[in-house]
Short mmCIF file of the C-alpha atoms (twelve columns), coordinates in Angstrom:
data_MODEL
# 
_entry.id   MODEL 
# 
loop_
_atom_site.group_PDB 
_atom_site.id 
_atom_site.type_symbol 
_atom_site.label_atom_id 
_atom_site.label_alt_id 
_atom_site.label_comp_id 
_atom_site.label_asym_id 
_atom_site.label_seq_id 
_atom_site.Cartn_x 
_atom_site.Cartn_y 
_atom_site.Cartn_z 
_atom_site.pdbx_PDB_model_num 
ATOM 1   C CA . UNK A 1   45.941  60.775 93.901  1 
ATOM 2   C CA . UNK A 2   46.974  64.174 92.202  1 
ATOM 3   C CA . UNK A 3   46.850  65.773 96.068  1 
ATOM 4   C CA . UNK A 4   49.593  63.597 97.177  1 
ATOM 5   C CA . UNK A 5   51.722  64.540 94.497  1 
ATOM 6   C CA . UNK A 6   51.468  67.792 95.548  1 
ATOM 7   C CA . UNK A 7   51.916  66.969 99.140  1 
ATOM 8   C CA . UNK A 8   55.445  64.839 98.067  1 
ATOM 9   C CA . UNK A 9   56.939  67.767 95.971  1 
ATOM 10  C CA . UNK A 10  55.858  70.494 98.797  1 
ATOM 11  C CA . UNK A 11  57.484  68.124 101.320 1 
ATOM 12  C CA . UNK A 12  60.672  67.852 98.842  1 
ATOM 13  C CA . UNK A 13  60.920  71.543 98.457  1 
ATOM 14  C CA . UNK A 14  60.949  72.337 102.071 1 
ATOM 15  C CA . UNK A 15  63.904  69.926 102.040 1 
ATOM 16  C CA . UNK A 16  65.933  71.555 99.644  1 
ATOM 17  C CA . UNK A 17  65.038  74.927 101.071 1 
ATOM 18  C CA . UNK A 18  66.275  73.771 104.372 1 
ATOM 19  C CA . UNK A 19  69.218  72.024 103.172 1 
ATOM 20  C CA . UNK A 20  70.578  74.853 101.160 1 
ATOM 21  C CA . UNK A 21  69.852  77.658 104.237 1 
ATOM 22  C CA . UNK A 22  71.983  75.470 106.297 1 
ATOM 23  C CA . UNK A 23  75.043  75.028 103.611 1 
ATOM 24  C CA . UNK A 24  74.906  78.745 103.325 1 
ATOM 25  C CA . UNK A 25  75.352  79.687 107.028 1 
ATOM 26  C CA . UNK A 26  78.035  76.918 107.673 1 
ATOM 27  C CA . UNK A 27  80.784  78.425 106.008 1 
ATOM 28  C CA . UNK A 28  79.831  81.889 107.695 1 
ATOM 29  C CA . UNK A 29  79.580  80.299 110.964 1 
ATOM 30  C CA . UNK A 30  83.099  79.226 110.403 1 
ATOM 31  C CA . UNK A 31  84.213  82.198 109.735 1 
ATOM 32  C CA . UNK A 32  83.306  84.261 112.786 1 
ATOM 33  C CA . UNK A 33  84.291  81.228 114.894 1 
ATOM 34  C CA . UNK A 34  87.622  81.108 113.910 1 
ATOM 35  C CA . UNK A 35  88.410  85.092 113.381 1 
ATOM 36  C CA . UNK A 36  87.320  84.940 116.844 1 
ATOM 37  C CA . UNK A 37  89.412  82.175 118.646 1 
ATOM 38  C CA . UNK A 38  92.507  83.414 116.151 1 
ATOM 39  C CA . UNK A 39  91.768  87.039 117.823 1 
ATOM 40  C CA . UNK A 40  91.969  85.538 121.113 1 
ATOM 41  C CA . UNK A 41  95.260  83.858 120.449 1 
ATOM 42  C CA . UNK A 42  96.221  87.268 118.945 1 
ATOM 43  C CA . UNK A 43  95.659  89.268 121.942 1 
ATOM 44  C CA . UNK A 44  96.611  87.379 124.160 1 
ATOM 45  C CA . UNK A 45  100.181 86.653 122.482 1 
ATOM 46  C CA . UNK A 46  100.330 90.240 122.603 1 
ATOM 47  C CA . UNK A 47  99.550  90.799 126.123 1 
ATOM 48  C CA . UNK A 48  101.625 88.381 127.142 1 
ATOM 49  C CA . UNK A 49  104.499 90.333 125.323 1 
ATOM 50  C CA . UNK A 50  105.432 87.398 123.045 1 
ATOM 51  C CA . UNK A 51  104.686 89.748 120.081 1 
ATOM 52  C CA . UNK A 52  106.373 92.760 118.845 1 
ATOM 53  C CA . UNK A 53  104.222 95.721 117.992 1 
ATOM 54  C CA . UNK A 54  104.911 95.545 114.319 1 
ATOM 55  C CA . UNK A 55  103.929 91.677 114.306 1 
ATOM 56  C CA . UNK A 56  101.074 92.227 116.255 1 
ATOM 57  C CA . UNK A 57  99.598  95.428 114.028 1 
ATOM 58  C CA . UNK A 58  101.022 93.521 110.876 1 
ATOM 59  C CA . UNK A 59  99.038  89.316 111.862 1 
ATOM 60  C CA . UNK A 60  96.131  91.751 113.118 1 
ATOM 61  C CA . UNK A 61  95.773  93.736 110.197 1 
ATOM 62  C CA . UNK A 62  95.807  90.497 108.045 1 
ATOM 63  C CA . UNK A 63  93.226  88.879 110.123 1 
ATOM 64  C CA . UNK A 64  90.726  91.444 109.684 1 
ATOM 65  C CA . UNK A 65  91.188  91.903 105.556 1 
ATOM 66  C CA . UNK A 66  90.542  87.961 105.668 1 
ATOM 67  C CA . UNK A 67  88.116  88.587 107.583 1 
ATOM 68  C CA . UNK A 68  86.544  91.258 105.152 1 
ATOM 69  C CA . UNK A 69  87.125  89.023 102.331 1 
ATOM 70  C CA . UNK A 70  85.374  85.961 103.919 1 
ATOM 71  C CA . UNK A 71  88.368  83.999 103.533 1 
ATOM 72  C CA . UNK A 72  88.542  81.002 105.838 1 
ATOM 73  C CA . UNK A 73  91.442  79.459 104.497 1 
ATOM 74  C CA . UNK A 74  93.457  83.034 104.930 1 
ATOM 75  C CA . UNK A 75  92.617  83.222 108.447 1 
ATOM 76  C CA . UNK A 76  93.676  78.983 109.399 1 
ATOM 77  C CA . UNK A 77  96.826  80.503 107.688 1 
ATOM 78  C CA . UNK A 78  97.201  83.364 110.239 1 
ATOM 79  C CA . UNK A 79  96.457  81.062 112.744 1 
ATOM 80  C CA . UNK A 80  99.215  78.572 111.684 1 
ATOM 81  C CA . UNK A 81  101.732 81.673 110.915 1 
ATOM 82  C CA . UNK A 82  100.900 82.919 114.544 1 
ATOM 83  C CA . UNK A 83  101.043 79.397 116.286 1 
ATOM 84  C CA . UNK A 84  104.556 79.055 114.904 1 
ATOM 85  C CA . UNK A 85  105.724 82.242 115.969 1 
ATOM 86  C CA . UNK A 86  104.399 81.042 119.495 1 
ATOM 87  C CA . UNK A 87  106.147 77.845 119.649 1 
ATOM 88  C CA . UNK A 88  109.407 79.538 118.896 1 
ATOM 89  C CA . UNK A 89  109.457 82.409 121.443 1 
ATOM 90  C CA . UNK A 90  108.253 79.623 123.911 1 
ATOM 91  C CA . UNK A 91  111.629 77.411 123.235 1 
ATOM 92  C CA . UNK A 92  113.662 80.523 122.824 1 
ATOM 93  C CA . UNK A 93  112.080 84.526 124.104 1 
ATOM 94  C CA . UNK A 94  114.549 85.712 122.049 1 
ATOM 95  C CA . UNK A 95  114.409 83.918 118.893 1 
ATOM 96  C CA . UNK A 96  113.089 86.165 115.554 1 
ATOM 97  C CA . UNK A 97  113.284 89.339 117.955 1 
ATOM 98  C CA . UNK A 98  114.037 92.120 115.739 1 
ATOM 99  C CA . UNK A 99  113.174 95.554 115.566 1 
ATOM 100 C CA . UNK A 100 111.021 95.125 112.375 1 
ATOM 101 C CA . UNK A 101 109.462 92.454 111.374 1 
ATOM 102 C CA . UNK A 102 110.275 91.028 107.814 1 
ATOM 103 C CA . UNK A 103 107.978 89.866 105.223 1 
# 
């Protein structure tokens, strides 16, 4: 009986082991996946010329220091600051054009 216990709380423990590996790389996962579609978008904006130079250096510098700092949410935000700044020089190339960009 006593080697059954033993068997139940190894079992248990390589549960929890498991389960906490897997919450640990999730997050991190995240991460790199979005940096790297955000980059993408980022590039290609700026390819496309639908960026100024300033913007571009200025959203690209703040992806990589939330990217430094682990910071998911900072990077969604880039992502949602950038997609906006999309939209709007889709319905109008020359809307927000301005030889430096304001904070």
């Amino acid at each position: 009986m006593p080697y059954s216990i033993i068997v139940i709380a190894s079992f248990l423990t390589t549960i929890k082991s498991t389960w906490d590996m897997v919450r640990q790389k999730r997050p991190a996962k995240t991460l790199k996946t979005e940096t790297r579609s955000t980059l993408v978008i980022l590039l290609r904006a700026h390819v496309n010329e639908l960026l100024l130079e300033g913007e571009f250096d200025y959203l690209f510098e703040r992806l990589m220091r939330a990217n430094a700092h682990n910071d998911v949410a900072a990077v969604r935000k880039i992502r949602a600051d950038l997609q906006a700044i999309l939209r709007l020089r889709r319905a109008d190339p020359a809307a927000g054009r301005t030889t430096e960009l304001v904070n």
